[in-house]
PyMOL Python script that loads the backbone (N, CA, C, O; Angstrom):
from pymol import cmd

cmd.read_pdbstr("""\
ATOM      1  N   UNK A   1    -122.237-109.137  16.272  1.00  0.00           N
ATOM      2  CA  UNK A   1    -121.024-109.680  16.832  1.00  0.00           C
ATOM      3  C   UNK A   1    -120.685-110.967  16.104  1.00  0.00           C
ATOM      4  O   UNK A   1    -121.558-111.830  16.012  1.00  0.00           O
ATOM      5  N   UNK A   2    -119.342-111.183  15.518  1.00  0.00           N
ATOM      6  CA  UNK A   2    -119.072-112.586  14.813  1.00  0.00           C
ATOM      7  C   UNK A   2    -118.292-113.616  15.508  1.00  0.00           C
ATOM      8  O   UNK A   2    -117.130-113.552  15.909  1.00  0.00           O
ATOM      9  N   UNK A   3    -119.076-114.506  15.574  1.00  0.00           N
ATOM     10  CA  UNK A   3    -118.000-115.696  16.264  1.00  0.00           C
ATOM     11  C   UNK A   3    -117.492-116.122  15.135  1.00  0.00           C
ATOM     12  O   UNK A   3    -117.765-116.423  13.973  1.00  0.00           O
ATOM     13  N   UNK A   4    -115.935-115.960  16.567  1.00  0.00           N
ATOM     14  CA  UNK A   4    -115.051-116.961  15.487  1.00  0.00           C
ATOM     15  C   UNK A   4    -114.675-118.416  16.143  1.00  0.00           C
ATOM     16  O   UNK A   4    -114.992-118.844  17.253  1.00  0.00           O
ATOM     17  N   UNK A   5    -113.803-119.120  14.985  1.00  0.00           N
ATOM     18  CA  UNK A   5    -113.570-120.369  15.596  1.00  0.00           C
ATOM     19  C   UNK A   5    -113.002-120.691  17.419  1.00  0.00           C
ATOM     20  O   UNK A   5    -113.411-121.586  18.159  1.00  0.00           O
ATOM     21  N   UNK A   6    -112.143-119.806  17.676  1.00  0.00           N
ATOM     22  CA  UNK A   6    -111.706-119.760  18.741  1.00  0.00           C
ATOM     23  C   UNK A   6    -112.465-119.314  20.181  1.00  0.00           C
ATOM     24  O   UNK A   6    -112.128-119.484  21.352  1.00  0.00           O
ATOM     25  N   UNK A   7    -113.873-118.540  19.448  1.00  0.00           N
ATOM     26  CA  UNK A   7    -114.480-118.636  20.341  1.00  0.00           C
ATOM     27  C   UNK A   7    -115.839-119.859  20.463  1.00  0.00           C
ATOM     28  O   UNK A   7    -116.759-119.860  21.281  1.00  0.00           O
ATOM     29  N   UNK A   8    -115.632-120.610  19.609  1.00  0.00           N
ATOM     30  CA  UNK A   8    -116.480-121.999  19.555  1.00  0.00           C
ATOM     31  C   UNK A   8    -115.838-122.569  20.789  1.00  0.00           C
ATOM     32  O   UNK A   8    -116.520-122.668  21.809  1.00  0.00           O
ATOM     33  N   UNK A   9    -114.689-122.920  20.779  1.00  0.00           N
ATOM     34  CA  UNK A   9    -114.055-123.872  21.634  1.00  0.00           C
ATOM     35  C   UNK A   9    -113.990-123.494  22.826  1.00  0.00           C
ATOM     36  O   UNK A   9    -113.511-124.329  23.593  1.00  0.00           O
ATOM     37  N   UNK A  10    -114.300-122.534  23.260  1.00  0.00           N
ATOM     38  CA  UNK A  10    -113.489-121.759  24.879  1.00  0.00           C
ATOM     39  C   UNK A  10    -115.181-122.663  25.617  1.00  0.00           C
ATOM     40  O   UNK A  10    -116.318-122.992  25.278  1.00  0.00           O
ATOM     41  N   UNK A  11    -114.260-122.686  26.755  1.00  0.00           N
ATOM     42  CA  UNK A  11    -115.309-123.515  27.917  1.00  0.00           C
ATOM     43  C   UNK A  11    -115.470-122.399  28.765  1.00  0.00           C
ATOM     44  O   UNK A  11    -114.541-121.700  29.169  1.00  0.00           O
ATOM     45  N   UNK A  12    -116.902-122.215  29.080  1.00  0.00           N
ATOM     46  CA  UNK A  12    -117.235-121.273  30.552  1.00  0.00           C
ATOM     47  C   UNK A  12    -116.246-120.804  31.182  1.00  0.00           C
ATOM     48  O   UNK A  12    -115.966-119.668  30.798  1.00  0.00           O
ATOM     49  N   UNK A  13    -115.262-121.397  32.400  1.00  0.00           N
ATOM     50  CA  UNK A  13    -114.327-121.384  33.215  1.00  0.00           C
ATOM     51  C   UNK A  13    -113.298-120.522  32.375  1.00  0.00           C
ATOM     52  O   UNK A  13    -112.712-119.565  32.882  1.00  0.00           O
ATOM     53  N   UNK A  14    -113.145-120.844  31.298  1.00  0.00           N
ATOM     54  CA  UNK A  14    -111.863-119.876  30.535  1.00  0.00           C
ATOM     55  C   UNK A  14    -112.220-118.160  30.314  1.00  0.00           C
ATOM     56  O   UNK A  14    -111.502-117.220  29.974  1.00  0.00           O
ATOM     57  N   UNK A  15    -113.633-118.252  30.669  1.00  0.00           N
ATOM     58  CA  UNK A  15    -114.266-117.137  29.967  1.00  0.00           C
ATOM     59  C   UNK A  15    -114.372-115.599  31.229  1.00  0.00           C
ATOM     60  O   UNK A  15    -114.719-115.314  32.375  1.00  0.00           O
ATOM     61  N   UNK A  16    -113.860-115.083  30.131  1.00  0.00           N
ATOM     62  CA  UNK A  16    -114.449-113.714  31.542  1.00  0.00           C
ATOM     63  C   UNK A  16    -115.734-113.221  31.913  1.00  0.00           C
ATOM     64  O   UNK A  16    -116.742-113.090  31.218  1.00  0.00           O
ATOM     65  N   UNK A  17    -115.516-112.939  33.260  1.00  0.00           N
ATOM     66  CA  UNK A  17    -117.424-113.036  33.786  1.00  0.00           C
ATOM     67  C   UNK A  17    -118.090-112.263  32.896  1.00  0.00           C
ATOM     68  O   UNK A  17    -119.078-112.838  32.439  1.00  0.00           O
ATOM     69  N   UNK A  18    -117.857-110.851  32.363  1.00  0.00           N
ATOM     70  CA  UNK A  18    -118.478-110.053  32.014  1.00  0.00           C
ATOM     71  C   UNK A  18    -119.004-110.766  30.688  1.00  0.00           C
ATOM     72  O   UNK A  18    -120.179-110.796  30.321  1.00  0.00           O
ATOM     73  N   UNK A  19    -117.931-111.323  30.056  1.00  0.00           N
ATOM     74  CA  UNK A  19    -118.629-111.763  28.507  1.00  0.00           C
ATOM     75  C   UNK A  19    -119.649-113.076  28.738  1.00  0.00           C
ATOM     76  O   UNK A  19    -120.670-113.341  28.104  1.00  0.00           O
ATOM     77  N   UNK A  20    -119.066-113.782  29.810  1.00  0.00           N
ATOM     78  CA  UNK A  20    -120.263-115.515  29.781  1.00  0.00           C
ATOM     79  C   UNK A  20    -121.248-114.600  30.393  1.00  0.00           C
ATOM     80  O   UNK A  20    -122.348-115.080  30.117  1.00  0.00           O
ATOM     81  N   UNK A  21    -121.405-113.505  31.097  1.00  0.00           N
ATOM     82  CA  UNK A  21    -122.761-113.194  31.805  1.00  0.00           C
ATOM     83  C   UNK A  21    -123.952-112.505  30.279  1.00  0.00           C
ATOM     84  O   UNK A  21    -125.142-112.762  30.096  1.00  0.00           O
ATOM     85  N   UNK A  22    -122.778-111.383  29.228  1.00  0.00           N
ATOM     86  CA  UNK A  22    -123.233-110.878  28.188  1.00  0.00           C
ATOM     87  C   UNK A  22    -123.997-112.475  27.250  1.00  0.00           C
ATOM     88  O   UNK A  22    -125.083-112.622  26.690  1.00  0.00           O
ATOM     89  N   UNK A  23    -122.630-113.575  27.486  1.00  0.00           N
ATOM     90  CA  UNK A  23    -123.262-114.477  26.557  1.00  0.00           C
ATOM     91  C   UNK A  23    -125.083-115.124  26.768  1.00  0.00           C
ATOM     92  O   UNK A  23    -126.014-115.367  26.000  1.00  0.00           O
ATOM     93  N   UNK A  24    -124.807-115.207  28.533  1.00  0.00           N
ATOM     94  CA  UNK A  24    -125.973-115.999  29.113  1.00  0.00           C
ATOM     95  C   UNK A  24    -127.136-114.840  28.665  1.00  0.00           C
ATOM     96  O   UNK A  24    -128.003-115.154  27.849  1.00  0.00           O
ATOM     97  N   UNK A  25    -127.097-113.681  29.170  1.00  0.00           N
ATOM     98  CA  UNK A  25    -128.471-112.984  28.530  1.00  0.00           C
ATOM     99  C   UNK A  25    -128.815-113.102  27.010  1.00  0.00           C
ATOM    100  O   UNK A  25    -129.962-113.302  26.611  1.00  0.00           O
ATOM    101  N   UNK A  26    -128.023-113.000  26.418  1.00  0.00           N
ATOM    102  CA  UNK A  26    -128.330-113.298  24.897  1.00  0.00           C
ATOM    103  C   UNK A  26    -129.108-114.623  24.280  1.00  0.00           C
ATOM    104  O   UNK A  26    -129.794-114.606  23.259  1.00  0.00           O
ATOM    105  N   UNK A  27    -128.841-115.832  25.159  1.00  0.00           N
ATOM    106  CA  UNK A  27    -128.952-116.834  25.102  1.00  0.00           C
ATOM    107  C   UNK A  27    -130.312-116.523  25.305  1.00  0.00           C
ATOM    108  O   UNK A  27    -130.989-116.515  24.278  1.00  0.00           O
ATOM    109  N   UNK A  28    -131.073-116.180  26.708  1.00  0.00           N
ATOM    110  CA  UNK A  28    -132.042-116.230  27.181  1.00  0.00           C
ATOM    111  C   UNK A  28    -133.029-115.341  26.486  1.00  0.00           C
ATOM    112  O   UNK A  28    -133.963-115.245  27.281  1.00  0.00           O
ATOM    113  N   UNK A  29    -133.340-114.553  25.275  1.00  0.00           N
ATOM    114  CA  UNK A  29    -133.643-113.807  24.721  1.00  0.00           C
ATOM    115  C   UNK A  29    -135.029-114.448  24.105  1.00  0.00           C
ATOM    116  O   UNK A  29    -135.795-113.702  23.495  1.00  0.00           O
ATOM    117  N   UNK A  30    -135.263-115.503  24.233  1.00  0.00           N
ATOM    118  CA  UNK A  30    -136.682-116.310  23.886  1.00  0.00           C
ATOM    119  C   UNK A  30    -137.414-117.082  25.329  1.00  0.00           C
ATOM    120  O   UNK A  30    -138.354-117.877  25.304  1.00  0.00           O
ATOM    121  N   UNK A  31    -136.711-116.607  26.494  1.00  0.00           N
ATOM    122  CA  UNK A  31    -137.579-116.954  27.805  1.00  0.00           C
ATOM    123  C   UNK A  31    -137.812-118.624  27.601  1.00  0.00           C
ATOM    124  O   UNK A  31    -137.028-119.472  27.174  1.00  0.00           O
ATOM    125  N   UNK A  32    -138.792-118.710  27.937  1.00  0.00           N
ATOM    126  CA  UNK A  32    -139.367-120.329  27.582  1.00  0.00           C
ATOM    127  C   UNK A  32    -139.837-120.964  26.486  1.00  0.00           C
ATOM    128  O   UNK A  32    -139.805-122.182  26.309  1.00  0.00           O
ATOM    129  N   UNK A  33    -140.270-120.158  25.753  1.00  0.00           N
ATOM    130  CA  UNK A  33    -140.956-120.876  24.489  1.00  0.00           C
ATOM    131  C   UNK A  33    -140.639-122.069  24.014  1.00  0.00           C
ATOM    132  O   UNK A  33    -141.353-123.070  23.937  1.00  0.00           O
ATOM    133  N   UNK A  34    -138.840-121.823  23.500  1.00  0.00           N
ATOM    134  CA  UNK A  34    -138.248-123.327  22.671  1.00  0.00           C
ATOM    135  C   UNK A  34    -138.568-124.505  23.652  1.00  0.00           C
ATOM    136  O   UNK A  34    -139.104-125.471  23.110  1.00  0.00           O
ATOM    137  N   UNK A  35    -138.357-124.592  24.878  1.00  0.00           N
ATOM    138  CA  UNK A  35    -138.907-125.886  25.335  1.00  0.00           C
ATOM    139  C   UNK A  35    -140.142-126.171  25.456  1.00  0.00           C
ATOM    140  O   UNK A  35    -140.434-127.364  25.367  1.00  0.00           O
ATOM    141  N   UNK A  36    -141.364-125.054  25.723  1.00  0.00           N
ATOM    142  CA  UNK A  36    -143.062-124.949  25.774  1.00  0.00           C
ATOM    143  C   UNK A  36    -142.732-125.832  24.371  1.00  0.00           C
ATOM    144  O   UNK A  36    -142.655-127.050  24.532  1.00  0.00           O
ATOM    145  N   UNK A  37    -142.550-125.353  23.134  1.00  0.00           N
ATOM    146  CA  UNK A  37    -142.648-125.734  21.937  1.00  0.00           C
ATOM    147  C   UNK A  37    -142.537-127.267  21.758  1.00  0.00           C
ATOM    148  O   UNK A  37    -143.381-128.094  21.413  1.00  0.00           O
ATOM    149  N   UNK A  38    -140.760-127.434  22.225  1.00  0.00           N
ATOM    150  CA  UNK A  38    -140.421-128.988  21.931  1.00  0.00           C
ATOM    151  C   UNK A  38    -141.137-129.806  22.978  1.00  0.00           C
ATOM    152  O   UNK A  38    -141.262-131.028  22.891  1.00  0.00           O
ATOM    153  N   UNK A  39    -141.576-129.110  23.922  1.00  0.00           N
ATOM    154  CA  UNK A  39    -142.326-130.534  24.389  1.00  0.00           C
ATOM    155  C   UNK A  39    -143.369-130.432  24.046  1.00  0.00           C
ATOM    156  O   UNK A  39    -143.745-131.600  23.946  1.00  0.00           O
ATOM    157  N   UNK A  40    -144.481-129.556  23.664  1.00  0.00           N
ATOM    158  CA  UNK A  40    -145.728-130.190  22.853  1.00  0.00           C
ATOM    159  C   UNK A  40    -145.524-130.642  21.805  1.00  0.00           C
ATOM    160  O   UNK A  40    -146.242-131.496  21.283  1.00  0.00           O
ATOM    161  N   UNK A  41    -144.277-130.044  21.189  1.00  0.00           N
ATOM    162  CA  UNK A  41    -144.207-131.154  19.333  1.00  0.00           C
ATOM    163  C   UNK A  41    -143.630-132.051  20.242  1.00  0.00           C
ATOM    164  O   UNK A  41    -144.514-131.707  21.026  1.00  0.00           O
ATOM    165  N   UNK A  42    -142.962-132.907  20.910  1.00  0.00           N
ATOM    166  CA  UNK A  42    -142.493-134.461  21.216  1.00  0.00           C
ATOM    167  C   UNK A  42    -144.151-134.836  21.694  1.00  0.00           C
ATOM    168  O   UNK A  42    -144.567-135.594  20.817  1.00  0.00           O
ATOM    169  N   UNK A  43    -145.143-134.626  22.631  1.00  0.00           N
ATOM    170  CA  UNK A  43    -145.928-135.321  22.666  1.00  0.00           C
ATOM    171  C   UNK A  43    -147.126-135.558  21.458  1.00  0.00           C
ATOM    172  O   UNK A  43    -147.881-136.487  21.171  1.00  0.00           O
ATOM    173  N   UNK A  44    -146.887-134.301  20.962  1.00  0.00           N
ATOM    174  CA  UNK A  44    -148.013-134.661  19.230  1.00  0.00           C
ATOM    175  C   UNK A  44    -147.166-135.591  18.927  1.00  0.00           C
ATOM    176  O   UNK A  44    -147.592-136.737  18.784  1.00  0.00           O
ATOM    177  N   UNK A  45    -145.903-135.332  18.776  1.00  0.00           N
ATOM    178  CA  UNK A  45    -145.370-136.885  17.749  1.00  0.00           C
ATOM    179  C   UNK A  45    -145.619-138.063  19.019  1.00  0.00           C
ATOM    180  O   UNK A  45    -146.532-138.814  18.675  1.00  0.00           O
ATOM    181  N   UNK A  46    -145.271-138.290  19.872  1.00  0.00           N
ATOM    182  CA  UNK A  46    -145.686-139.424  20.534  1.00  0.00           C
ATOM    183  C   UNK A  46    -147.242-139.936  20.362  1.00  0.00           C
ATOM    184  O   UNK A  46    -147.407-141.118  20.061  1.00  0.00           O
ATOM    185  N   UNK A  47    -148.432-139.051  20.549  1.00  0.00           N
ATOM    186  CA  UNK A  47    -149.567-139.066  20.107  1.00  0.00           C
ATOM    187  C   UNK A  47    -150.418-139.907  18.829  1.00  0.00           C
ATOM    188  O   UNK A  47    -151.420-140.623  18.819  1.00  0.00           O
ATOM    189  N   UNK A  48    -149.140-139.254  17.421  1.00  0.00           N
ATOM    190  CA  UNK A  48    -149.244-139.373  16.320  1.00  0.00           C
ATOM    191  C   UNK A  48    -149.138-140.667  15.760  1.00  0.00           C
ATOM    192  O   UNK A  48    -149.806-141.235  14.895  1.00  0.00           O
ATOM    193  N   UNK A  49    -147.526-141.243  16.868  1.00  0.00           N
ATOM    194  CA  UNK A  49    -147.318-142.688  17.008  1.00  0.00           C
ATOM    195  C   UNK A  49    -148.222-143.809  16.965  1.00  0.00           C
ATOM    196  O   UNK A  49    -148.450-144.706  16.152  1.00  0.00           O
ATOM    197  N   UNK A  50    -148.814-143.365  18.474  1.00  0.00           N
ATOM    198  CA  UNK A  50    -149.633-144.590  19.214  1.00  0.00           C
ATOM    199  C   UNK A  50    -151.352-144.015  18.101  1.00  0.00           C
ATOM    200  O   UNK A  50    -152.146-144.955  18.110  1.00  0.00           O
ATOM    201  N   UNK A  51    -151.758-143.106  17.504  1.00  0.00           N
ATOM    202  CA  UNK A  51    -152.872-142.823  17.115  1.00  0.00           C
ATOM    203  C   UNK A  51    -152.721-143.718  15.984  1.00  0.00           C
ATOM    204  O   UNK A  51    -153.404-144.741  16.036  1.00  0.00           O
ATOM    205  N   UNK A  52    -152.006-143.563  15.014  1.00  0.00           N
ATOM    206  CA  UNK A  52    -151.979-144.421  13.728  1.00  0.00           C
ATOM    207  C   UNK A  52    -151.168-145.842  13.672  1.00  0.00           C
ATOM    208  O   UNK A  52    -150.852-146.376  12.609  1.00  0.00           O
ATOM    209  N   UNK A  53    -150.907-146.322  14.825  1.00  0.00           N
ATOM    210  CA  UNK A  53    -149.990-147.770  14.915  1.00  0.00           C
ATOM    211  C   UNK A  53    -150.905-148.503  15.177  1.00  0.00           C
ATOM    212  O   UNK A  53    -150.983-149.538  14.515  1.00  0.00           O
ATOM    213  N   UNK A  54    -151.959-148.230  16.269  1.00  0.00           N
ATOM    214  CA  UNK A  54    -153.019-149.464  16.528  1.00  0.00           C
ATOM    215  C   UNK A  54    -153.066-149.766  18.093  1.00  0.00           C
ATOM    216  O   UNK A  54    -153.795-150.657  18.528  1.00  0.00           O
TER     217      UNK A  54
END
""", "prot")
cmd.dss("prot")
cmd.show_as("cartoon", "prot")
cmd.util.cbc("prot")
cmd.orient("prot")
């Protein structure tokens, strides 16, 4: 499916249920991981910080 510019800009509310509901599952297609991920890489880098600063 190709987005186009016009569909960059459209806000939720403009959108018809069927497609923001198609959009939201698509979205969700990696469950939790990306945040499991970014928050153990933000605390290694916080870690990494205070380990080699002193």
């Amino acid at each position: 499916m190709k987005i186009s510019d016009q569909d960059l800009t459209r806000q939720d509310e403009d959108m018809d249920p069927v497609v923001f509901e198609a959009e939201e599952n698509r979205d969700h297609k990696f469950g939790n991981w990306p945040e499991l991920f970014g928050t153990l890489f933000t605390l290694f880098v916080i870690w990494l910080t205070f380990a080699f600063t002193g």
